[in-house]
N, C-alpha and C positions, 0 to 999 in steps of 0.2 A: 293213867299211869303208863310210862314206856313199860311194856311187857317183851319178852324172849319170845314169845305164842304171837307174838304181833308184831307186824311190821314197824320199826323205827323211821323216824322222819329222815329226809335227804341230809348228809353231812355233806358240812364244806368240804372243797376240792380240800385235798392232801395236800397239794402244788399251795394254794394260797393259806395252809393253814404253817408249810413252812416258813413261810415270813415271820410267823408269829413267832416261831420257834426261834429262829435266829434272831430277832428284835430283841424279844424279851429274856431271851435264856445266854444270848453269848457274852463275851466281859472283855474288859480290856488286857492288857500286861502289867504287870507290878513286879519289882526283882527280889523282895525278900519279906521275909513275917512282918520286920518293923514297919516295911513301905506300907503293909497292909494294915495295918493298927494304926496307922496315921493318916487313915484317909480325911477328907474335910468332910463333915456332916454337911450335906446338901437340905437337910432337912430343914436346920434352923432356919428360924422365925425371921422373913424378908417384908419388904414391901412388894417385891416382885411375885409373891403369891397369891392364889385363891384365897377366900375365906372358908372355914372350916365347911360352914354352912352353905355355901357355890361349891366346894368341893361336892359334897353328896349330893346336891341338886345334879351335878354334871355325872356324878355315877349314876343315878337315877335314869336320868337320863340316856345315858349308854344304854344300862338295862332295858330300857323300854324297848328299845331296839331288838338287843338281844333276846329277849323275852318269846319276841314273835318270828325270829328266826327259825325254819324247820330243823336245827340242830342244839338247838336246846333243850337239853335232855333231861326230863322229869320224870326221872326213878325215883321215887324217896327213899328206897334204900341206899342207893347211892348217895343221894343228897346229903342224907341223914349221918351215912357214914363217914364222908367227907368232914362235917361240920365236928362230926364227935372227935375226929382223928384230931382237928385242929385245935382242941380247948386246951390241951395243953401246952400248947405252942402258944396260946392266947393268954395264957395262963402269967406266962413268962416275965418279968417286969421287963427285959428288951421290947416285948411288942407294942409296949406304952398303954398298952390299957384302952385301947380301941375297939370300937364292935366291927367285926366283920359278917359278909354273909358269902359262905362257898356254894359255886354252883354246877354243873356238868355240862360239857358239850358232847354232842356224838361225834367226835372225831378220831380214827385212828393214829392222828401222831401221837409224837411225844410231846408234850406241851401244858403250861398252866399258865395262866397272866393276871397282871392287878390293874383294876380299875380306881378312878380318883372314888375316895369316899369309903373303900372297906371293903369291897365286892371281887369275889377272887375267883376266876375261871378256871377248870378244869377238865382238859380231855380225858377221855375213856383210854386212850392212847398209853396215857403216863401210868395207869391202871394196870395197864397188860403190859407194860413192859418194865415195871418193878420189880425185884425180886424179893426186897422185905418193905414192911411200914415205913421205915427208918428213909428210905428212900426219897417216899411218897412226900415223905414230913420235911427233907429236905426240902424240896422244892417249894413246899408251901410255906415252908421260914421265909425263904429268898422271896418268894412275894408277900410276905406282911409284910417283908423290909422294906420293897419299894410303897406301900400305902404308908406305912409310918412314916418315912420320910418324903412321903408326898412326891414322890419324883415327878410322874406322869404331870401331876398338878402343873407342878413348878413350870415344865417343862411346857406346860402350853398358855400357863397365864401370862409367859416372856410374848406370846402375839397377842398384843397390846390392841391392834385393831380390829381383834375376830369378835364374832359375835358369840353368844356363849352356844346358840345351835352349831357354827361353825368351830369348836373348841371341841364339841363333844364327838362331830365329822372327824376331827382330826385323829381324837383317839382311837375313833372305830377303824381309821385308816391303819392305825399302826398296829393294829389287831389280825388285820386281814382283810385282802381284797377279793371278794367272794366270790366271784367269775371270772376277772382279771388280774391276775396275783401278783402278773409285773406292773401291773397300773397301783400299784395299793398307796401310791403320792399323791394319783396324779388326776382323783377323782374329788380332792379337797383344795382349797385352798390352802397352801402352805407357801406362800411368797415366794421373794428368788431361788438361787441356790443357795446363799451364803444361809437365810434362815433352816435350810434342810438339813446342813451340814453341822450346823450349830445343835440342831435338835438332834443330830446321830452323837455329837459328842457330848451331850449333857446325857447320854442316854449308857453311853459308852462309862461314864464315872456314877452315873447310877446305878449300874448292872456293879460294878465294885464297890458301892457302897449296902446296896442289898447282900453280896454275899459276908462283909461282916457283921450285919448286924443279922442276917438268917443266924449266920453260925454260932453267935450268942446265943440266941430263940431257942436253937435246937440244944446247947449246953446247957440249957437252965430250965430243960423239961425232959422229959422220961424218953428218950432218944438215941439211938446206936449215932454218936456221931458219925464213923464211920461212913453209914449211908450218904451223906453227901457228896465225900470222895468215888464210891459208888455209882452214884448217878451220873458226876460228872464225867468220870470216865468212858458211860454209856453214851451219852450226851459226844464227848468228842469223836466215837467212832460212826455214830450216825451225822455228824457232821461234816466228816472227811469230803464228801463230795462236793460241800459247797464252796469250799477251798480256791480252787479255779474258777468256777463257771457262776458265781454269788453277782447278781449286780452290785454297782461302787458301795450303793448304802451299807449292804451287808458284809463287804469287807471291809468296812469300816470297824468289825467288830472279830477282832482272833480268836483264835481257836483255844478253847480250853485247856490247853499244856500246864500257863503258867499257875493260870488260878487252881487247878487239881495241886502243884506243888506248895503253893501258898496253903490250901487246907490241909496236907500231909502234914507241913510244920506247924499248925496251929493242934494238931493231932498227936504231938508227939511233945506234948504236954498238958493237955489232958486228957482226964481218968478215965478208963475202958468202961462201956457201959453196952452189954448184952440186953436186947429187948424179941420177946418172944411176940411175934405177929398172931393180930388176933385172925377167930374162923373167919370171921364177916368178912375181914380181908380177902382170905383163904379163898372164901366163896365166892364174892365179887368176881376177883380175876378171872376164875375159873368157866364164871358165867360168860364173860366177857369176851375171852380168848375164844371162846366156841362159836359164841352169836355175833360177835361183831359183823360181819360179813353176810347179812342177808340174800344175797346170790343163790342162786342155783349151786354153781361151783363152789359158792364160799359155804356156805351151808353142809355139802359133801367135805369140803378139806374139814370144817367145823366138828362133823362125827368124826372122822378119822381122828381127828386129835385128841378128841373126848375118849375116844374106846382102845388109845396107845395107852392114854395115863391109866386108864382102870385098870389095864393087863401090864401095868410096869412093875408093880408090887403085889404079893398075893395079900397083902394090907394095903389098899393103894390109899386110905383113907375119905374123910366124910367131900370134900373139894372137887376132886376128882367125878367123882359120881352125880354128885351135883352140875358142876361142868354136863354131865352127857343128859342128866334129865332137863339140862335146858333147852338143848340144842336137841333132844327126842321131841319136846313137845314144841319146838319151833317148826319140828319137819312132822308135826301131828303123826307123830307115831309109838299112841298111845300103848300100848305093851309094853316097848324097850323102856317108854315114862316111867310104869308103876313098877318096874325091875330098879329102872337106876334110883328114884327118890328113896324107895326102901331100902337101898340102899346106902344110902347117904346117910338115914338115919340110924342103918345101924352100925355101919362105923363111926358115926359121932357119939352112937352111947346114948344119944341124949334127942330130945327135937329141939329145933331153930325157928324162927320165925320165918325165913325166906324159906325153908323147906315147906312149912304151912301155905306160904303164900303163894309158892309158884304150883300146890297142889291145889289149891283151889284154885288158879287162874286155870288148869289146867280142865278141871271140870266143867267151866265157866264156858271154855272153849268145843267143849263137848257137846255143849247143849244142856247140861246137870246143873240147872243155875241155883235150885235147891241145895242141892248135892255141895254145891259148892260155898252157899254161903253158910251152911252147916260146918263144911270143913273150917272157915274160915271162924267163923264165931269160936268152934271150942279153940282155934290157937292162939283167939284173942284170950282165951281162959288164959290160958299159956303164959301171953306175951303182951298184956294191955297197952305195953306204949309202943306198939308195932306200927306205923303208919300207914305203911306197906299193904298190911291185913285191913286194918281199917278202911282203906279203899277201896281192894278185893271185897269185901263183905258188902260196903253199901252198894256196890255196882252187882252185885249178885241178887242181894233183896231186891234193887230194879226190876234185875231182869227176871226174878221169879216172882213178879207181881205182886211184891210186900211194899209198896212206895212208902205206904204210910208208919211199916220199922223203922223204912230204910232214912224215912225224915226225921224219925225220935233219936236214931242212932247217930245220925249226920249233926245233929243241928247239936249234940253234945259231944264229937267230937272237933268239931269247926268253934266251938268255947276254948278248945284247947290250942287248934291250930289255923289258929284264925290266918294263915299266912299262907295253906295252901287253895291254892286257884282247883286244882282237883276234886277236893273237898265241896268245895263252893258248886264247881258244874254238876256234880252228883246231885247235891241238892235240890238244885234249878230243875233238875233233869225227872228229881222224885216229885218237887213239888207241883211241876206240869203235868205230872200221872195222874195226880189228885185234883186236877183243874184249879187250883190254888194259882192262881194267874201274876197277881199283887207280890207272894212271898217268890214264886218262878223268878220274875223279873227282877226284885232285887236282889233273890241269890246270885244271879248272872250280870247284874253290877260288879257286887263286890268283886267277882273272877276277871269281869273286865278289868278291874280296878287292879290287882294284884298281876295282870298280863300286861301292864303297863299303858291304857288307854282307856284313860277318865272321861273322854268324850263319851266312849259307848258306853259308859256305866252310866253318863249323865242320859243319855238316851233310854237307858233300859229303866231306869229311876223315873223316868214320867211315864213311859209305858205303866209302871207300877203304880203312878196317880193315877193314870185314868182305869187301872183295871175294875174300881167299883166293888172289890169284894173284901176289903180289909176292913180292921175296925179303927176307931178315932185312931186309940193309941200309936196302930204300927204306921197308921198315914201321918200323922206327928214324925214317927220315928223316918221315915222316908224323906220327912219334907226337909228334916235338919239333914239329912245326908246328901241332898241335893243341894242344898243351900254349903258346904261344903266343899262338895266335889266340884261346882258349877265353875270357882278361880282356875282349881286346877285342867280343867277342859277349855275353858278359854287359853290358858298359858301355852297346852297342847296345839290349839290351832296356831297360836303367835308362833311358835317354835316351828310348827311346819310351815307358814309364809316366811320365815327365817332360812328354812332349808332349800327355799324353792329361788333362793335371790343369788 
């Protein structure tokens, strides 16, 4: 799990994560509410589309990519929280009754984008620079919109002669060029100009069709409309620089003037709805704002900022504190720690799971790995569907020489969340302690499996034949999972001779 007390992996440049920003967050002009109520659904049903079932292959596909990117960021409180923020927005009959899965990037922009198939990216960026839920929820309306109505799909099944490895290049491209930000065309195949220009203005009535059908999403679930208008406001003043100095694609795309006016009049008919942001939020940010900048320097502006908000109120509340015990036990200095967590918990009145979890990672860090998975077990008393905790906890029984808890504990929390790859290395990790060689190697299948690379699961699945120490049953069970996996790891190598042509 990304921890605050540990180092985070390298974020893409800022420079090529604004591509993203502008691609996918800017919109075209419209001159009044009616123009806006009468856009064409780009969604309906063509021949010119994917099939539902190539759509998710192709998000799949993306994901594997992003998976193994060093800025993919696996907090599961974040993760966690993201997904819960978004049920009601899911919830919505606008969003058509799709599954999605929300994920995190380490990035400090502003930024969130949809992939084909239901798969919604989101930076740490949009996190810190929110000031309610309502906000946050914006923006992730405007991207169901574009997954329900399939834009991205549409938008690359129109090149008719790509291959589907080069279909899934193209979207990676329009996400972001990860060394070269002005190259971000020009590392895929995308045909002449006329085809680029074509795909800037299908992208250009996408972005306006995503913001009415977000804005339904956000009307027909527990949401301060409001925050749309909100964000997008923020949205235009950090855009002002691109204005001049944007290469052509990106001015292809205006400034949000006209669409903030369009949402005002669609505001100014309906009903005011007040929503109080939950702590999780609270706390998130707070963590956020302090750690994001692992530097030396960023790490000192990081305290300073944590120990203005504590002394801004002499109730500065539970957030605030939280904030400075992150960023104490990121700069390992454990005192100002056990000052701000107590803190935190007694302005909230109450305990929280991440206050549990970041006190036990913080013990964990000490060297207390006892110490630590004690703290963590009783806040699982606490907080059973914590993830968070659960991860802290088996990674503590590891490291205090219980492999054999840490595998009774793991191998019944991996029943429930059989989706995290985390879970799964813990596992691998306990069950190698044990010299359990057979269960090792298939826990670290399935993590391959779940990091997006079936080959090496298919590789760790015969290591698991030959280990010799399992019994009929689980080499049965092994053998159907390689028999299984082995299409999908051939499709893998197809798709990389695909990407190499």
């Amino acid at each position: 799990m990304v921890d605050p007390i540990r180092s985070k992996p390298q974020r893409w440049p800022a420079s090529a994560l604004s591509v993203v920003l502008a691609v996918l967050l800017t919109i075209a002009p419209v001159s009044s509410t009616a123009q806006f109520e009468n856009l064409p659904k780009l969604g309906a049903a063509s021949g010119d589309e994917l099939s539902a079932a190539a759509e998710r292959r192709l998000g799949e596909t993306i994901m594997r990519q992003i998976r193994r990117d060093p800025a993919y960021l696996d907090d599961a409180e974040l993760v966690d929280y993201l997904n819960q923020l978004a049920q009601p927005l899911l919830a919505a009959p606008a969003a058509g009754g799709m599954s999605f899965e929300l994920f995190a990037i380490d990035d400090p922009s502003i930024n969130a984008f949809a992939l084909p198939g239901g798969f919604i990216g989101v930076h740490v960026g949009l996190l810190m620079a929110a000031e309610t839920e309502s906000e946050i929820a914006s923006v992730l309306a405007h991207e169901i919109g574009h997954v329900t109505q399939r834009h991205i799909a549409r938008m690359l099944a129109q090149q008719k002669q790509a291959s589907f490895v080069s279909m899934a290049a193209m979207a990676l491209a329009l996400l972001a060029a990860r060394s070269n930000p002005q190259a971000a065309f020009g590392g895929v195949m995308l045909g002449d100009q006329v085809a680029r220009q074509n795909m800037l203005a299908f992208s250009r009535d996408s972005e306006r069709e995503a913001d009415r059908v977000g804005f339904d999403i956000l009307r027909q679930s527990d949401f301060d409309l409001q925050g749309m208008v909100s964000f997008f406001n923020r949205l235009q003043q950090s855009s002002r620089f691109y204005e001049s100095n944007a290469p052509a694609y990106l001015r292809t795309h205006p400034v949000t003037g006209e669409r903030i006016a369009d949402l005002q009049g669609r505001l100014q008919t309906a009903r005011y709805r007040q929503r109080t942001d939950s702590l999780d939020f609270q706390l998130l940010r707070a963590r956020y704002r302090v750690t994001a900048d692992e530097s030396t320097d960023g790490q000192r502006v990081g305290r300073g900022m944590a120990e203005q908000m504590v002394r801004a109120s002499a109730k500065a509340g539970p957030a605030p504190w939280y904030g400075l015990a992150s960023i104490a036990a990121a700069q390992r200095d454990w005192a100002r720690f056990d000052t701000a967590i107590a803190q935190a918990r007694a302005q909230n009145g109450a305990d929280h799971p991440y206050f549990d979890r970041l006190a036990a990672s913080a013990k964990l860090a000490q060297g207390n790995a006892a110490e630590a998975a004690e703290l963590a077990r009783k806040g699982l008393d606490r907080f059973p569907d914590a993830r968070g905790l659960w991860r802290i906890y088996g990674e503590s029984l590891i490291a205090a020489g219980k492999s054999a808890d840490a595998v009774r504990v793991l191998r019944d929390e991996i029943s429930i969340w059989r989706s995290d790859a985390r879970l799964w290395d813990l596992l691998a990790q306990a069950e190698g302690k044990l010299n359990h060689r057979a269960d090792a190697h298939r826990a670290a299948a399935e993590r391959y499996v779940l990091l997006g690379s079936p080959l090496m699961a298919v590789e760790q699945l015969r290591l698991a034949q030959r280990a010799g120490d399992t019994d009929f049953y689980t080499a049965s069970v092994i053998d159907a999972r390689l028999r299984e996996l082995e299409p999908e790891a051939r499709r893998e190598i197809e798709d990389s001779r695909q990407g190499m042509r």
